[in-house]
N, C-alpha and C positions, 0 to 999 in steps of 0.2 A: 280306108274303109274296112279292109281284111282284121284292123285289129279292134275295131271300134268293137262290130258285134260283139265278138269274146268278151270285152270288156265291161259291155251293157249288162252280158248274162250273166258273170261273175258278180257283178254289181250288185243285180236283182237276187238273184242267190242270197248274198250276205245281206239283202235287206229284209227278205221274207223270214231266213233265220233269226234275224236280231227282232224282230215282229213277231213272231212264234213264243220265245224265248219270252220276250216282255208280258204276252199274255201267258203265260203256263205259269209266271211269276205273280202274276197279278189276281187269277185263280187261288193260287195257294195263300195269297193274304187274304184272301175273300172265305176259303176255306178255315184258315187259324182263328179267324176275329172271333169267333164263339168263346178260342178258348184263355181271353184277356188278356194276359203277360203280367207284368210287375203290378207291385202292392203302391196305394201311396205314401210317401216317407212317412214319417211319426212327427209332430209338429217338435217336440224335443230330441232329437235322438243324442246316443249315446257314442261318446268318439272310438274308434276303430280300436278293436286288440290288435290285430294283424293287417296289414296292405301289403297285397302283392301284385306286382305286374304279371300282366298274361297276354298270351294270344289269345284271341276268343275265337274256337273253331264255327260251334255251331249249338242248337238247343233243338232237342230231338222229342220225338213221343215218349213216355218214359218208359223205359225197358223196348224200344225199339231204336237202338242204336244209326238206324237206316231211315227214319222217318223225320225227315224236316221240321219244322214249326217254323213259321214267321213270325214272329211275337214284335210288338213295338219294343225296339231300344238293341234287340238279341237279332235281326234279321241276317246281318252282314256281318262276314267274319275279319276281324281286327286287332289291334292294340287295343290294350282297355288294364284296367286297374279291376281286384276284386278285394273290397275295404268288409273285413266278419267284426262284428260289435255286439256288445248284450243282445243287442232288439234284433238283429238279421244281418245278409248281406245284401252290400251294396253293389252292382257291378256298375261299371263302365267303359264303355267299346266304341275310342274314336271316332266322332261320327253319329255318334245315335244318343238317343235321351237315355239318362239312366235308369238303370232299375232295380227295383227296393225286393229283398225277398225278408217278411218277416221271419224270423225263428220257429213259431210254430208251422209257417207252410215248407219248411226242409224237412226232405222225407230221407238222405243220406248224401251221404259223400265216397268217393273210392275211383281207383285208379280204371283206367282202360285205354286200349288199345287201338280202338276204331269208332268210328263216328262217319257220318256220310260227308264223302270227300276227303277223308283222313283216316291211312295207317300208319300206324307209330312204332317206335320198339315195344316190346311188353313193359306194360303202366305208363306210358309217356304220358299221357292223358292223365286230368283230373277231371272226374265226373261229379254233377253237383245235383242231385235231387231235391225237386222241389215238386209243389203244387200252383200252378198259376191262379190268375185272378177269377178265373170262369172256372178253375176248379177243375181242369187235366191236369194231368199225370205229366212232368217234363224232365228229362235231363240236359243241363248243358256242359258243354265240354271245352276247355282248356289245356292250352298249354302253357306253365310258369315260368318264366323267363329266368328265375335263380332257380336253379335246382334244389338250394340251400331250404329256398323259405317256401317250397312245396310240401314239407314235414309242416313245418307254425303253420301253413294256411288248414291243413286237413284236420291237424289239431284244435285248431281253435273253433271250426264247423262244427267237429264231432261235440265238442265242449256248449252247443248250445241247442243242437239237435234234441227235438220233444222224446225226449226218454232215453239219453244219450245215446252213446254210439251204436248205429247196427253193424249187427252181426255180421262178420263176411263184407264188408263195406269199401276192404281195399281190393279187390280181385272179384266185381261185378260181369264184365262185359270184357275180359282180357282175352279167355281164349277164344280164337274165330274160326 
């Protein structure tokens, strides 16, 4: 009986946390929905310049390194592939539906540092701006599993980015 109580109360503890946690999670999807996520594909698309593998960290407010977004398909951070083609990019993150970003809604590309839940060495991160389907502002962030083909993926974004490359694009959000 001496060890039951402690037991119960540890029990209840981690069960009111993991009940807290579920709803502050579930707010925050209730909060993003406004702001839509992925394009639908193009009924022909265009096959891949570049595919690279990534971890997929997180997709933030844009220019708010710190501020989450739940987006359908980008919620959970994962393995995933990220395919650049004439029409846009395509991600995909283990687990989740994929998501279409066309060309015209990428607002830039460039390296950084930090992201919510992740510091890196300086540029470990590849940042990817865009605009979502409701039309916020988002960045998401990656990390490329070859270091080789993080040069081809940035290249081949900036190469179809609306009014090519911006300015300052690799050295956004590095220093903290």
């Amino acid at each position: 009986m001496d060890k039951l109580l402690p037991t119960i109360g540890i029990l209840l503890v981690v069960i009111v946390v993991l009940a807290l946690a579920l709803v502050g999670w579930r707010r925050r999807v209730r909060r993003d929905a406004p702001a839509g996520g992925g394009y639908p594909e193009p009924e022909t698309s265009a096959a891949p310049t570049v595919s690279s593998e990534v971890l997929y960290v997180a997709t933030t407010k844009g220019g708010e390194s710190l501020e989450r977004l739940a987006l359908p398909g980008l919620s959970y951070r994962g393995r995933g592939t990220v395919d650049v083609s004439a029409d846009g990019v395509r991600l995909r993150v283990a687990g989740e539906q994929p998501v279409f970003i066309p060309a015209g809604a990428l607002t830039g590309v460039g390296a950084a540092t930090v992201t919510i839940d992740r510091v890196v060495e300086r540029d470990g991160l590849l940042r990817l701006g865009w605009t979502t389907s409701g039309g916020a502002a988002a960045d998401s962030y990656f990390r490329v599993v070859d270091p080789a083909g993080r040069g081809l993926l940035t290249a081949a974004v900036e190469d179809i980015l609306p009014g090519g490359p911006t300015p300052g694009s690799t050295d956004d959000e590095s220093e903290v």
